[in-house]
C-alpha positions in Angstrom: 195.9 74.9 151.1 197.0 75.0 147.6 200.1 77.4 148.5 201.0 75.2 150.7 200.5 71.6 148.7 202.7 73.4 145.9 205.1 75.2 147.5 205.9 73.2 150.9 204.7 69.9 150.3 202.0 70.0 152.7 198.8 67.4 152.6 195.2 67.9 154.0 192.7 65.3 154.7 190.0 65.2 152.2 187.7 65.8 154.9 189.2 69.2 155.5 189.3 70.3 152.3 185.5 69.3 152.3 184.8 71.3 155.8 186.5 74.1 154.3 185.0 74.3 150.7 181.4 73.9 153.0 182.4 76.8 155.7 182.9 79.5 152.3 180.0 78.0 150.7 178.2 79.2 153.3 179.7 82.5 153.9 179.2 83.4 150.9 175.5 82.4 151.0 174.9 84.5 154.2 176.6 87.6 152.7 175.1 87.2 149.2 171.5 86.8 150.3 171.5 88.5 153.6 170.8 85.2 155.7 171.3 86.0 159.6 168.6 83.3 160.9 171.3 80.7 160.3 174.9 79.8 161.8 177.9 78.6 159.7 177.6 75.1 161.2 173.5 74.8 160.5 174.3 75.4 157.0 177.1 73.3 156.7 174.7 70.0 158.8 172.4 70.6 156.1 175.1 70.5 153.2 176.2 67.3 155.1 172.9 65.7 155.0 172.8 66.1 151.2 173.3 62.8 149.0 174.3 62.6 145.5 171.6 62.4 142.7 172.0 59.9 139.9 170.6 61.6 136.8 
């Protein structure tokens, strides 16, 4: 996505970018700790049901 924002001119929806940054977060959590029970997208719910903490 950056390639292509830099060298084409392309844009992504923010949403996107959010889906994507989500779907490696997760990969990388199911290939780090050895995670099976879980899909991509149940990960990537619970991400979405997580709300921002005022400290």
């Amino acid at each position: 996505m950056r390639n292509g924002f830099i060298f084409n001119g392309a844009t992504q929806q923010a949403s996107e970018v959010a889906d994507l940054v989500k779907t490696r977060v997760v990969m990388w959590m199911n290939a780090k700790f050895d995670i099976k029970i879980y899909t991509v997208e149940d990960f990537k719910g619970y991400l979405n049901g997580i709300r921002k903490v005022k400290v």
